[in-house]
KEKE-3310 file (N, C-alpha, C; in steps of 0.2 Angstrom, whole numbers, plus 5000, padded with zeros to 4 digits):
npx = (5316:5323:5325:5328:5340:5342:5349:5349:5340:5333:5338:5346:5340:5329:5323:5319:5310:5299:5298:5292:5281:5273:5273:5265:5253:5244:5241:5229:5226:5218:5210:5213:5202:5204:5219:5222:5220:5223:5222:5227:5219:5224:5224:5234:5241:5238:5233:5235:5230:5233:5229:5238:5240:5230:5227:5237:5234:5232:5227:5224:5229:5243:5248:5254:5266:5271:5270:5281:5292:5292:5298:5309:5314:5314:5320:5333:5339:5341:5331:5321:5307:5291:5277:5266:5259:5251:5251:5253:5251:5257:5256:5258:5256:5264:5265:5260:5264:5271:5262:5260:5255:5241:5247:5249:5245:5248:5241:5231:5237:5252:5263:5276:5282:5288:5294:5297:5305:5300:5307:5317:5316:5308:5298:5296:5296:5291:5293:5290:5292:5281:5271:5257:5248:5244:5235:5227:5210:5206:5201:5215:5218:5211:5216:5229:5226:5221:5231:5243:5237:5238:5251:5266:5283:5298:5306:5312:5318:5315:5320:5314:5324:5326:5324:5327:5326:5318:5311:5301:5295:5280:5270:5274:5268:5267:5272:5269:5275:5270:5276:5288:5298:5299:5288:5279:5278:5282:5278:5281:5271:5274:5268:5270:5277:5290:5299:5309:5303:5301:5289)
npy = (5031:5035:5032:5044:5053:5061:5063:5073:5082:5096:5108:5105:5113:5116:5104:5101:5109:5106:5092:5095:5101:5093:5082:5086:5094:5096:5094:5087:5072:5059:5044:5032:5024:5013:5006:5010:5000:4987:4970:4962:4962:4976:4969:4973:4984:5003:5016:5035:5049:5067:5080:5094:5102:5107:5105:5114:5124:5131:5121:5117:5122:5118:5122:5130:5131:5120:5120:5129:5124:5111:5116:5119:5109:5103:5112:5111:5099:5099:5102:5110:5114:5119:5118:5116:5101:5095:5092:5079:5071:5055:5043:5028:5014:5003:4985:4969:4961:4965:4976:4977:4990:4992:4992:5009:5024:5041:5053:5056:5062:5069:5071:5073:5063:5066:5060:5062:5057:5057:5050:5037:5020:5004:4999:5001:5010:5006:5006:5004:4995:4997:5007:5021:5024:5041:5043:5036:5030:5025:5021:5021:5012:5001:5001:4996:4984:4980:4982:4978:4966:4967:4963:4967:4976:4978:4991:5000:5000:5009:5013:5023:5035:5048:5065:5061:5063:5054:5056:5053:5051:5053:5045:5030:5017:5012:5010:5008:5002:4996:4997:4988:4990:5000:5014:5024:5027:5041:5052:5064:5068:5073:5080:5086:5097:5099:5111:5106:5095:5079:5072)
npz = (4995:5010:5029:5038:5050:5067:5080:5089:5091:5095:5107:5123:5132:5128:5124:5135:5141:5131:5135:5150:5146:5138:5146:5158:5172:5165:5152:5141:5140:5126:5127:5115:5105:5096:5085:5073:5060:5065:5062:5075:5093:5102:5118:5130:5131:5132:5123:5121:5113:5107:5099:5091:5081:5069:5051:5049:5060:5075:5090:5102:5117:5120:5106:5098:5105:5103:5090:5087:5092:5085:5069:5075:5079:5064:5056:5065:5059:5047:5036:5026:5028:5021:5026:5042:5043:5053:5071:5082:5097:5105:5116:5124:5134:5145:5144:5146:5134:5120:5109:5090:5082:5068:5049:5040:5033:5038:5033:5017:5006:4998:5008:5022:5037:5055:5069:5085:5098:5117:5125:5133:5127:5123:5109:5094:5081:5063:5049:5033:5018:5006:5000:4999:4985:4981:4971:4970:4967:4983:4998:5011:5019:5013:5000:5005:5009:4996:4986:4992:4998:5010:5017:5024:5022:5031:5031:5038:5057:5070:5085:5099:5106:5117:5111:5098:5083:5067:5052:5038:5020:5021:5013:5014:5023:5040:5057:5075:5088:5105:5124:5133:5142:5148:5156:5150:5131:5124:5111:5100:5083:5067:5053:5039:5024:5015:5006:4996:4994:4983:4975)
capx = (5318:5325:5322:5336:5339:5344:5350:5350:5335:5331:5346:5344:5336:5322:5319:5317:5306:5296:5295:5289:5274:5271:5271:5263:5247:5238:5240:5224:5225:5212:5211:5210:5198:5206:5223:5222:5218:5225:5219:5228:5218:5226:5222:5241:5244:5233:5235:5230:5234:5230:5230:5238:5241:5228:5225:5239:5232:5232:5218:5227:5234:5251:5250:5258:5273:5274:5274:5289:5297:5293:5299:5314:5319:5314:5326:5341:5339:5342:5328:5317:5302:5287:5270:5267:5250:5249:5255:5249:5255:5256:5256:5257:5258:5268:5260:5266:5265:5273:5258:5260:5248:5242:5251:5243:5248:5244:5237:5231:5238:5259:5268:5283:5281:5294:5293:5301:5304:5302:5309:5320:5314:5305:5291:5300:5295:5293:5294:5288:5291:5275:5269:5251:5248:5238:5230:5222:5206:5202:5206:5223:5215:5207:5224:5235:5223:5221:5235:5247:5236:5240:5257:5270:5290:5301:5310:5316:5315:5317:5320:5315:5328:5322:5328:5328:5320:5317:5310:5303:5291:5272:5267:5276:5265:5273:5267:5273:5274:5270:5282:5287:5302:5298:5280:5274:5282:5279:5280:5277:5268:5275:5266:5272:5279:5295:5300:5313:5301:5298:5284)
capy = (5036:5030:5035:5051:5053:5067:5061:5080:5089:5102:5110:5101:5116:5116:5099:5098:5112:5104:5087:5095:5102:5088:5076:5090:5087:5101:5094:5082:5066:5057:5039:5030:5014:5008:5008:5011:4993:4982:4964:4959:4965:4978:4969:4972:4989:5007:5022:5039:5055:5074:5085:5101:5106:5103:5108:5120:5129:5127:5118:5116:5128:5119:5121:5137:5129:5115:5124:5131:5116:5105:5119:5121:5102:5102:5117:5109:5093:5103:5102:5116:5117:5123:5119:5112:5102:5093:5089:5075:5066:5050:5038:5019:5013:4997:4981:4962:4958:4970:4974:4981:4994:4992:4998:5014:5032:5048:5056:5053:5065:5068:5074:5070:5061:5068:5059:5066:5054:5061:5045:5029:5014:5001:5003:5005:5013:5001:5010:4998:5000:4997:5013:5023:5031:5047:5047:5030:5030:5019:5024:5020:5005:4998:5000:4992:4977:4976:4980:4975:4959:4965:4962:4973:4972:4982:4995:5000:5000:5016:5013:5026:5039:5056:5070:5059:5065:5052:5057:5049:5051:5050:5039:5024:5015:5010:5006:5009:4996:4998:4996:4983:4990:5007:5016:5025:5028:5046:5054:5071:5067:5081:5079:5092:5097:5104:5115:5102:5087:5077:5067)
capz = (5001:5015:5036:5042:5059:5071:5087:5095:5086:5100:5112:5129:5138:5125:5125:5143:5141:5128:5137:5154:5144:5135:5152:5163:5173:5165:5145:5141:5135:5125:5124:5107:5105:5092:5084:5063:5059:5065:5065:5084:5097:5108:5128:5134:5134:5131:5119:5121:5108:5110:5093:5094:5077:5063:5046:5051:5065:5083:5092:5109:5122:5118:5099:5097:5108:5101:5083:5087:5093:5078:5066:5077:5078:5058:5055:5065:5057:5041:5033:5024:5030:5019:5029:5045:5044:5058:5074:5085:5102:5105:5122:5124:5141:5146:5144:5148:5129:5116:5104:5084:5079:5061:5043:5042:5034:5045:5030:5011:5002:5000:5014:5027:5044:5056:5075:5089:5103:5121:5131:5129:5127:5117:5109:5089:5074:5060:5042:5029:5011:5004:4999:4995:4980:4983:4965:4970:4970:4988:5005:5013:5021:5006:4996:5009:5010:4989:4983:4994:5000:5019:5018:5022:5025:5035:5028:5042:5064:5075:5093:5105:5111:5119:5107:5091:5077:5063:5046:5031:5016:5023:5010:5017:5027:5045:5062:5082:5094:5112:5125:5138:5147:5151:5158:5141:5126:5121:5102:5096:5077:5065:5047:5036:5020:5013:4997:4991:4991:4974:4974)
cpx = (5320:5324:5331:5332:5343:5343:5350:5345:5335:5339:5342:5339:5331:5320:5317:5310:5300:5292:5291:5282:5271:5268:5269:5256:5240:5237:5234:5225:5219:5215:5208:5207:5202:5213:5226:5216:5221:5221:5222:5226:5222:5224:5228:5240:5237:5237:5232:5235:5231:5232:5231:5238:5234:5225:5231:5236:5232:5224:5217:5229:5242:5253:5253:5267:5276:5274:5279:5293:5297:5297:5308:5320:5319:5319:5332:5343:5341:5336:5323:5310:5295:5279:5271:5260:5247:5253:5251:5253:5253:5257:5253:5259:5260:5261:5262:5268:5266:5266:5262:5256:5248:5245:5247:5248:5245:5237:5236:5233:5249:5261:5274:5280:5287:5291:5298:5299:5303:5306:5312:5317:5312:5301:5292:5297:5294:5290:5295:5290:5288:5275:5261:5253:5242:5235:5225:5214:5201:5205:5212:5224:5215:5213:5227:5231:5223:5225:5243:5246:5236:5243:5262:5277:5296:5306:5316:5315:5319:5316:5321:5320:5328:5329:5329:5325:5322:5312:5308:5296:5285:5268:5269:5270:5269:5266:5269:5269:5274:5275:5283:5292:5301:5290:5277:5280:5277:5283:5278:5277:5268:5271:5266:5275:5285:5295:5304:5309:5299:5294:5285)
cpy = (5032:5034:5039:5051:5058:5066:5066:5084:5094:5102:5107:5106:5118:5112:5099:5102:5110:5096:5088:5098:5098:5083:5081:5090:5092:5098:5088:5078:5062:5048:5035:5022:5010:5010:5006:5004:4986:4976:4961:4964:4970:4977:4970:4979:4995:5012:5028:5046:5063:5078:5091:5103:5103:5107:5115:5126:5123:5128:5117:5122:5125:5119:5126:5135:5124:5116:5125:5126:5113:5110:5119:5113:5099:5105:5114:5101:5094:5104:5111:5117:5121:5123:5112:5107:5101:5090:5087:5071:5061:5045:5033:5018:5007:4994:4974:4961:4963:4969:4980:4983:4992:4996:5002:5022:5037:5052:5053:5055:5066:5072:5071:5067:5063:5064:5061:5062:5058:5056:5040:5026:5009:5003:5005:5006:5007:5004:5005:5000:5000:5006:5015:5027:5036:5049:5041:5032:5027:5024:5021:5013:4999:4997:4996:4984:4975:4976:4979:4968:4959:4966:4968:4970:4978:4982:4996:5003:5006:5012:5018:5028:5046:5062:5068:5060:5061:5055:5056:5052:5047:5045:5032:5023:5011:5010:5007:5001:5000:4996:4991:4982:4997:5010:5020:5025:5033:5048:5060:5070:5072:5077:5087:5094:5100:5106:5110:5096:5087:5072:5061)
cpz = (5007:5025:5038:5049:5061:5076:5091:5090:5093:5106:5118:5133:5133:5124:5131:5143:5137:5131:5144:5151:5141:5141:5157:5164:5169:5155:5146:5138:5133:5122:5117:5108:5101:5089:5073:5064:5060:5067:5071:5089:5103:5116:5130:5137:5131:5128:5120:5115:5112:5103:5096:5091:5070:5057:5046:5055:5070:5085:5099:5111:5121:5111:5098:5098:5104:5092:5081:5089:5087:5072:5067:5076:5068:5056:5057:5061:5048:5035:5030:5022:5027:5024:5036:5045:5051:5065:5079:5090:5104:5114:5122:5130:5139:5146:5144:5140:5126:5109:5097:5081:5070:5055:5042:5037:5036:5037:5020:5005:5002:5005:5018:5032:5048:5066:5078:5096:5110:5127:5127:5129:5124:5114:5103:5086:5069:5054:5037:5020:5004:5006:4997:4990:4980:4978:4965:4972:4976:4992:5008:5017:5015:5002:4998:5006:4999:4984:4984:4998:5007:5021:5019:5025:5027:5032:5033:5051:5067:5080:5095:5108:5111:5116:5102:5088:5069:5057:5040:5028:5018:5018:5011:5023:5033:5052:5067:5088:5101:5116:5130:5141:5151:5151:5152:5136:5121:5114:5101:5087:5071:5058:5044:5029:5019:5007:4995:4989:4986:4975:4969)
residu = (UNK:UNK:UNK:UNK:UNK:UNK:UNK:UNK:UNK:UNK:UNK:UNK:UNK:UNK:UNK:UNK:UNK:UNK:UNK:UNK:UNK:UNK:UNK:UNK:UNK:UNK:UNK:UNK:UNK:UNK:UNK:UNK:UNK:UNK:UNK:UNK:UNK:UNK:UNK:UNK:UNK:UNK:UNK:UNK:UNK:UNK:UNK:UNK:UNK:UNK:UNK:UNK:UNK:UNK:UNK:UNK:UNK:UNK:UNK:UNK:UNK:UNK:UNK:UNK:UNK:UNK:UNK:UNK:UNK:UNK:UNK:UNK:UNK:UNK:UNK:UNK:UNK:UNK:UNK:UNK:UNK:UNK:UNK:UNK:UNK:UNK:UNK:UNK:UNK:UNK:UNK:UNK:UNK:UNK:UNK:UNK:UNK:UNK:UNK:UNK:UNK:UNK:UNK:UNK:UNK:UNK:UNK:UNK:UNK:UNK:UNK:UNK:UNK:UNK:UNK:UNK:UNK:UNK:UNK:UNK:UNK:UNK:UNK:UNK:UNK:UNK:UNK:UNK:UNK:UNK:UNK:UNK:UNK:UNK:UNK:UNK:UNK:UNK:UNK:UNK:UNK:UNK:UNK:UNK:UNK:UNK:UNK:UNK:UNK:UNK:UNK:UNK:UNK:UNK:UNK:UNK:UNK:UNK:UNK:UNK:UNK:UNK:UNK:UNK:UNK:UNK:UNK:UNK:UNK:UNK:UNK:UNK:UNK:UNK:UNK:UNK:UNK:UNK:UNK:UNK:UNK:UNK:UNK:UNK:UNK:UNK:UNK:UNK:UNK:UNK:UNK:UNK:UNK:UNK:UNK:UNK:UNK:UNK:UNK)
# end
């Protein structure tokens, strides 16, 4: 399977609308100790998220909104949409040194990951094509490290651009880098399923 792209998922005056509640001073960010697994220490840059969707329901005051968003950038991107599970937002601040979070998949079971950039800049996607198999009996950790050794090899590299909705088979394991030209690098974390997919 390979990574789709949608350079205009949301109409400009619902993205806007979409990024000013996302960057506005009333949403809460929480910050993350750690970033999956990786073995190089995060000191450059800082991460924080905010769940808004989980298990399919909302858990935020902007999950409802931001429901409708994800549904709406999934729909024009064509896709068909059966469940939303989760939706998760992401922030990585600049940092002198670009760091690489660890290979990692959001969830352990099959689904899609769908990101939705809200800004340009660095800070890429990196889409490996090392996969989990979700009837393994380990965790998504444990897998990576035993039966792939650790190793992982790039499928292929998103660069940040606000309104882009990238796409791929959540079983791929992949990874975001921070950023080191521009002051965050935000993501809205769609994890969801459709009716056509084949496992």
């Amino acid at each position: 399977m390979t990574v789709n792209k949608c350079y205009a998922a949301l109409t400009p005056i619902v993205f806007k609308k979409v990024k000013q509640l996302v960057l506005g001073v009333e949403t809460p960010w929480y910050a993350t100790m750690t970033d999956y697994y990786s073995a190089q220490p995060n000191i450059y840059s800082h991460s924080w998220t905010h769940f808004a969707i989980m298990d399919g329901k909302s858990i935020s005051p902007l999950g409802d909104s931001l429901m409708i968003a994800a549904l709406s950038a999934l729909e024009n991107s064509g896709q068909n949409v059966d469940q939303i599970i989760r939706i998760r937002l992401g922030l990585h601040s600049i940092g002198p040194q670009q760091f690489t979070g660890g290979a990692h998949v959001d969830l352990p079971y099959p689904h899609m990951v769908g990101l939705l950039y809200l800004n340009n800049g660095d800070g890429d996607t990196q889409i490996y094509n090392e996969k989990y198999d979700s009837l393994a009996n380990t965790d998504t950790y444990q897998y990576f490290q035993q039966v792939h050794k650790g190793q992982s090899t790039i499928m292929e590299t998103s660069t940040p651009k606000e309104n882009k909705l990238i796409w791929f088979n959540g079983l791929h394991y992949h990874a975001s880098q921070s950023p080191t030209t521009v002051a965050n690098r935000v993501v809205i974390n769609i994890n969801y399923t459709t009716k056509e997919t084949k496992w």
